[in-house]
Wavefront OBJ file of the C-alpha trace (Angstrom):
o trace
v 116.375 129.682 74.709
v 119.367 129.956 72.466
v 121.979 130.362 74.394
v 121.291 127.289 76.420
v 120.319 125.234 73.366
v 124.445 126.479 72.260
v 126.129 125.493 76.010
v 124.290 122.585 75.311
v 125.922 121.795 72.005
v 129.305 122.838 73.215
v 128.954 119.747 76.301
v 127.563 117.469 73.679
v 131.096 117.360 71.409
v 133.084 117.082 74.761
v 134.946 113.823 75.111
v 133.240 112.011 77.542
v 116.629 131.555 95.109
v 117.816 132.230 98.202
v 113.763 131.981 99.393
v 112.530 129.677 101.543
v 112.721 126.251 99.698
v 109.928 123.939 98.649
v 111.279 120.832 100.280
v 110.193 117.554 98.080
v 111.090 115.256 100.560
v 108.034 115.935 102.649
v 105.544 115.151 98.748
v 107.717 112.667 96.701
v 108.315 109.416 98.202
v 111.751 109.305 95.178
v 112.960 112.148 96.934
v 112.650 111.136 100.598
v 113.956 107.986 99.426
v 116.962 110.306 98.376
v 117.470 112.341 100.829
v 117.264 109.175 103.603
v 120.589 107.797 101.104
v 121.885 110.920 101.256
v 122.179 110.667 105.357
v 124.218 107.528 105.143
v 126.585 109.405 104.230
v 128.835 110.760 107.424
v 130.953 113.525 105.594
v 127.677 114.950 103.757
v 126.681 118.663 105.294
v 124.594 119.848 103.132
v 122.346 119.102 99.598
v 120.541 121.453 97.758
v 118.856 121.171 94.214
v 117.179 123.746 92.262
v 115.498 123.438 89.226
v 114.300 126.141 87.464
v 115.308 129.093 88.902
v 113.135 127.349 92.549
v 115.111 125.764 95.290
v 113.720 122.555 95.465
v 115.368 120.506 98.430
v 117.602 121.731 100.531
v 118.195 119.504 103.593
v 121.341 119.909 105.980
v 122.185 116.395 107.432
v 125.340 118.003 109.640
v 127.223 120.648 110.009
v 126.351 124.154 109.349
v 122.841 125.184 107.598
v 122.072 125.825 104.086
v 122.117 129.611 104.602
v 125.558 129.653 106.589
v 128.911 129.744 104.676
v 131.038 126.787 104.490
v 134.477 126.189 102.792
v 134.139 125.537 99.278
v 137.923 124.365 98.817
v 138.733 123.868 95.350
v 135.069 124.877 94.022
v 137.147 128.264 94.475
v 138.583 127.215 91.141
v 135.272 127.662 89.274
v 134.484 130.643 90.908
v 137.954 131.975 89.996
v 137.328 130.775 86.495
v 133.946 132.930 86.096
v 135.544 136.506 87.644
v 138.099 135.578 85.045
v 135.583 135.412 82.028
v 134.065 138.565 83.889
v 137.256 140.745 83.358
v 137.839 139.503 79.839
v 134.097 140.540 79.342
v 135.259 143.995 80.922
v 137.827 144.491 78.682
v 140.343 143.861 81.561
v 141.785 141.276 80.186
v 142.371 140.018 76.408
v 140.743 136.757 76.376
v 142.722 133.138 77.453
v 145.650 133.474 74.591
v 146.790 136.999 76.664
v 150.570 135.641 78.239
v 150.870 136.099 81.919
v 154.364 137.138 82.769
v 153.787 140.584 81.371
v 150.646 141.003 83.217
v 153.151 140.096 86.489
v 155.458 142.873 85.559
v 158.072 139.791 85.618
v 161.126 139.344 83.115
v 161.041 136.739 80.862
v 162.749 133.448 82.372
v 164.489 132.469 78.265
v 162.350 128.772 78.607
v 158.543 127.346 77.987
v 157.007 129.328 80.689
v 157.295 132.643 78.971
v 154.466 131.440 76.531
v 152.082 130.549 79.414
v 148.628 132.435 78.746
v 145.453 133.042 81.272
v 144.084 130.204 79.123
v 146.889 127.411 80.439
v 146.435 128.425 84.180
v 142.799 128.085 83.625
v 142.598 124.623 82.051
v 145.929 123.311 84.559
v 147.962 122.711 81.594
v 150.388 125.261 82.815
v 153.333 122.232 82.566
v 155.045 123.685 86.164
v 155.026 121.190 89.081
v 152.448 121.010 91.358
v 152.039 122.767 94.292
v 148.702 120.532 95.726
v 148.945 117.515 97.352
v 152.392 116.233 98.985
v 153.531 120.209 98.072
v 151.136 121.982 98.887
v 152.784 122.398 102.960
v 156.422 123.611 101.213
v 154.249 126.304 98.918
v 152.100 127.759 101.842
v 155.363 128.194 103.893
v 156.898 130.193 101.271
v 157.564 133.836 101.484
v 156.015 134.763 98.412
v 153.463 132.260 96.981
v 153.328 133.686 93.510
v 156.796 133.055 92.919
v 157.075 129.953 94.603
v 154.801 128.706 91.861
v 156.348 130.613 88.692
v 159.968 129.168 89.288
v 158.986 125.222 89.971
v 160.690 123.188 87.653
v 159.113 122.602 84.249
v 157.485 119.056 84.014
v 155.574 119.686 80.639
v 154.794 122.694 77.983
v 152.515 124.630 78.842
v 148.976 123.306 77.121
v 150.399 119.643 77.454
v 148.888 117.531 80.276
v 146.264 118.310 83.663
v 148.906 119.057 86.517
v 146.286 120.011 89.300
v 148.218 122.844 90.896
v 146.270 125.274 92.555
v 149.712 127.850 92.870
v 148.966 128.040 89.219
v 145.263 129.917 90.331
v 147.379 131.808 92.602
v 149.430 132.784 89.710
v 145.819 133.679 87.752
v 144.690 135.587 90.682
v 148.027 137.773 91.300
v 147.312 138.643 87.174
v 143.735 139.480 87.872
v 144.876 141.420 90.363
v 147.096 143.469 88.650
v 144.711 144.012 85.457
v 141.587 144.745 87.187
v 143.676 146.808 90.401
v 141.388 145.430 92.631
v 141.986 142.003 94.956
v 139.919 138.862 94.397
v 137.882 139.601 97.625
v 136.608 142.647 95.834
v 136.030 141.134 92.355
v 134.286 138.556 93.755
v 131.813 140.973 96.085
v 131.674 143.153 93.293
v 131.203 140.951 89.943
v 129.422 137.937 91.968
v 128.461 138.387 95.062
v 126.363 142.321 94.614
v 124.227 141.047 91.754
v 123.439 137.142 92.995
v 122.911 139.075 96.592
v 124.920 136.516 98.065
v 127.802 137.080 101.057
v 131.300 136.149 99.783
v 133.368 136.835 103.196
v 137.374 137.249 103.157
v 139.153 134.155 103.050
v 143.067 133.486 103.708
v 146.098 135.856 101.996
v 149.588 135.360 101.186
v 152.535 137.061 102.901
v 152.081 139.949 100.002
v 148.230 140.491 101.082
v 146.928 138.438 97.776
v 143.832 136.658 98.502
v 144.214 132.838 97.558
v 143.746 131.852 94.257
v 141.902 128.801 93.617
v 141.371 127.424 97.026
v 139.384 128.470 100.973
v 136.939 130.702 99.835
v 133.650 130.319 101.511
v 130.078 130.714 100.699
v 126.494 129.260 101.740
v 125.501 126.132 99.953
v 122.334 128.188 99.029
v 124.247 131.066 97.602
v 126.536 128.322 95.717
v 123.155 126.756 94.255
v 122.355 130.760 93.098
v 125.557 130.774 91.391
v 124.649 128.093 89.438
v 120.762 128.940 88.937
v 123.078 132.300 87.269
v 124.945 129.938 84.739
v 122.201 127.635 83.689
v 120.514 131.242 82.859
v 122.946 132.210 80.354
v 125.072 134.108 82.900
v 121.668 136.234 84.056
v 120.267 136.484 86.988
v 117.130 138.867 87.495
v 117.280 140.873 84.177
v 121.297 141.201 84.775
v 123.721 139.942 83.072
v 126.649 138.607 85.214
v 128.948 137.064 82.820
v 128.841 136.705 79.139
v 126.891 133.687 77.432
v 130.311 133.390 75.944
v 132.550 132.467 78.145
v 130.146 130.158 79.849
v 130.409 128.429 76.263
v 134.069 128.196 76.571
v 134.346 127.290 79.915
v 132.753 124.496 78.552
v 135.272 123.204 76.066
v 137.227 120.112 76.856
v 141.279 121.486 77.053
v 142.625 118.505 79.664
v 141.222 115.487 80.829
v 142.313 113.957 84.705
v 144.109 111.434 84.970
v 142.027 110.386 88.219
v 138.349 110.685 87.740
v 138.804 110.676 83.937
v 136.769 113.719 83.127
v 137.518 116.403 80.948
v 138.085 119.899 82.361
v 137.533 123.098 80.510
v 137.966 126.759 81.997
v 137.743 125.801 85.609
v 134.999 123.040 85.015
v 135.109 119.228 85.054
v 132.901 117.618 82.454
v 131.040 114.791 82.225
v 127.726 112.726 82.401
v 125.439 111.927 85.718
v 122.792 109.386 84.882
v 123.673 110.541 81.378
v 122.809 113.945 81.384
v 125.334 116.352 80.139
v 127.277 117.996 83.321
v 129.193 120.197 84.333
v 131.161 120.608 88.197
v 133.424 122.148 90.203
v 135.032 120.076 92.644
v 136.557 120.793 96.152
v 138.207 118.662 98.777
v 136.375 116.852 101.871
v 133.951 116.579 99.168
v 132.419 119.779 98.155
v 130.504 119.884 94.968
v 128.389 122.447 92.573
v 127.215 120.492 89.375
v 125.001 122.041 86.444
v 123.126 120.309 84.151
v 121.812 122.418 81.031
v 119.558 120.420 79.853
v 117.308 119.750 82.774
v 117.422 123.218 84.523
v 119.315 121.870 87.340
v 121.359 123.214 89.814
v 123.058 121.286 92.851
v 125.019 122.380 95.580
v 127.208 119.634 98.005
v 129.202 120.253 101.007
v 130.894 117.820 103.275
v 133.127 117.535 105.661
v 135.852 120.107 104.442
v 138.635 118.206 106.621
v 138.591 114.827 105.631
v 139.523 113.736 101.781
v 137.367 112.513 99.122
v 139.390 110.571 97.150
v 138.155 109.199 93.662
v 137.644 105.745 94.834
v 136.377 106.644 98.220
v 133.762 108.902 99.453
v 133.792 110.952 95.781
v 132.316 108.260 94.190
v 129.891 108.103 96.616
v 128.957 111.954 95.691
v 129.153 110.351 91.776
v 126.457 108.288 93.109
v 124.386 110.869 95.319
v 124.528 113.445 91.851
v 123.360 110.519 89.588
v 120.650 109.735 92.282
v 119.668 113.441 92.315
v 119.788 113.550 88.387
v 117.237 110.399 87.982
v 114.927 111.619 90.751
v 114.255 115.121 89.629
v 114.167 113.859 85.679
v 111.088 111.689 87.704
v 109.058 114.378 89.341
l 1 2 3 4 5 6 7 8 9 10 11 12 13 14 15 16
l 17 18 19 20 21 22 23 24 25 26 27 28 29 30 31 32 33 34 35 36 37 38 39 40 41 42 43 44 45 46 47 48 49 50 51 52 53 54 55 56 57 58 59 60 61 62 63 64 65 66 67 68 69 70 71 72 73 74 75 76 77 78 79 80 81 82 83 84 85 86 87 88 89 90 91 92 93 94 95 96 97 98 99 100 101 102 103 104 105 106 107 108 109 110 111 112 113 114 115 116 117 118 119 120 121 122 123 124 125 126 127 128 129 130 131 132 133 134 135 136 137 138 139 140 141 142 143 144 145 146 147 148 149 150 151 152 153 154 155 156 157 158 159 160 161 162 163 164 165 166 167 168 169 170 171 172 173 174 175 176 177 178 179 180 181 182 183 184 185 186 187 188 189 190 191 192 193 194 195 196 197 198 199 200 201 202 203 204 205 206 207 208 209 210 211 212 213 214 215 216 217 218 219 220 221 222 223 224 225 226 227 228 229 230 231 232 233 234 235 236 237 238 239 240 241 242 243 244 245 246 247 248 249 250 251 252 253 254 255 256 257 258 259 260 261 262 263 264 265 266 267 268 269 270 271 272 273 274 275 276 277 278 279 280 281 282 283 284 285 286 287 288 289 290 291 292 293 294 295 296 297 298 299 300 301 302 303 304 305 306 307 308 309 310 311 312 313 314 315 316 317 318 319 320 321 322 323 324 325 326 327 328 329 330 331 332 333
């Protein structure tokens, strides 16, 4: 249809049902011969594929089931990116270029970050330091998150290089916030989780009541599947339309690349090839996953072990591998 045919233009110039499921691995001997790999693997929960619009495996090797929510970690990111395109579709917000401090209700600060725009918190090109990694303890213990963020020091311009930060999606969700005058929690029951009829329960706040930004929320790896059955639909899902065929197109724009897998990233998406079909992912740590890919139908839902890490060289390459794996054997059957 055409609005698949132009997200699947858009990925070609980058740079580099919640019903019972028909489980393959009891037919196709590729697909048992999948899901046995996917068991050596001791941080794996959970894998589910659909294709289609039809759940197609969906086997739980540890952990909690399919249909029971799990931490999502930074997959939170892409979720935060689509109620983002949802509120510019609402007329809520502008559109990316709109600049953030106003939004805030904050005065100016007379350097770089008075030009930073929804669209640099989005892409992590915001140019403030990070709060993730060896700061993310410092920012959590903070009195007020939001600001914590806003007044690190300046380490690039704003649209200059990736600095993963997720107090940068804090920042975005304090601004949705305040446009929309609803929290995240509700957005995301509202704008997501009432039409895909999937639960979204509360995750953790900050010390001013603001849900997280970017980071905790929680969701069932069949629900997460839905979500992207939703996107690979042109933002439908049953006759609805969820989010505008639009935005999905520009989520889908290389802004950034990172420096550590190498992959581009768009409006909360990382970008790049499995088995060399045209993706698209959101990423979490421990190792959870939800990965697109237009031009087969094909949706795919990971989670792992939310407290151990997944580095790109460790057990994230081994998900590289599991996707790929996934890719070839459904482009098979």
């Amino acid at each position: 249809m055409p609005t698949l045919l132009s997200r699947r233009a858009v990925l070609g110039a980058m740079p580099a049902a919640l019903a019972a499921p028909a489980l393959l691995a009891q037919g196709l001997p590729a697909t048992r011969d999948l899901t046995h790999w996917a068991r050596s693997l001791d941080q794996l929960h959970t894998l589910v594929v659909t294709r289609n619009g039809q759940t197609e495996l969906a086997e739980t090797y540890r952990g909690p089931g399919a249909d029971r929510s799990a931490n999502i970690k930074s997959v939170s990111k892409t979720i935060h990116a689509l109620l983002t395109g949802i509120a510019i579709d609402k007329g809520l917000l502008d559109g990316p270029e709109q600049l953030v401090l106003p939004l805030l209700n904050r005065a100016t600060f007379g350097d770089a970050r008075d030009r930073l725009t929804i669209g640099h918190l989005l892409s992590m090109q915001a140019g403030l330091e990070s709060t993730s990694g060896p700061n993310y303890g410092a920012w959590i213990a903070s009195p007020d998150w939001v600001d914590y963020a806003l007044t690190r020091d300046l380490i690039d311009q704003p649209g200059g290089r990736f600095i993963y930060s997720t107090g940068s999606w804090h920042i975005l969700g304090a601004a949705l916030s305040a446009a929309s005058g609803i929290s995240l929690l509700e957005m995301a029951r509202d704008w997501l989780g009432d039409p895909l009829g999937i639960d979204i329960p509360p995750w953790v706040r900050d010390g001013q009541g603001r849900y997280l930004g970017g980071n905790e929320m929680a969701m069932s790896p069949l629900a997460l599947a839905r979500l992207g059955e939703m996107i690979l639909n042109g933002g439908q899902i049953e006759g609805q339309q969820v989010i505008s065929p639009g935005w999905i197109d520009a989520s889908w724009r290389a802004q950034a690349r990172s420096p550590w897998s190498g992959d581009a990233y768009g409006y909360g998406w990382f970008l790049t090839r499995f088995a060399g079909q045209e993706a698209a992912y959101g990423r979490g740590y421990g190792g959870q996953m939800l990965v697109v890919v237009p031009d087969m139908d094909l949706s795919i839902a990971i989670t792992s072990d939310p407290t151990r890490p997944a580095r790109s060289g460790g057990y994230f390459s081994d998900l590289r591998d599991l996707v790929d794996r996934t890719v070839l054997t459904f482009a098979r059957a």
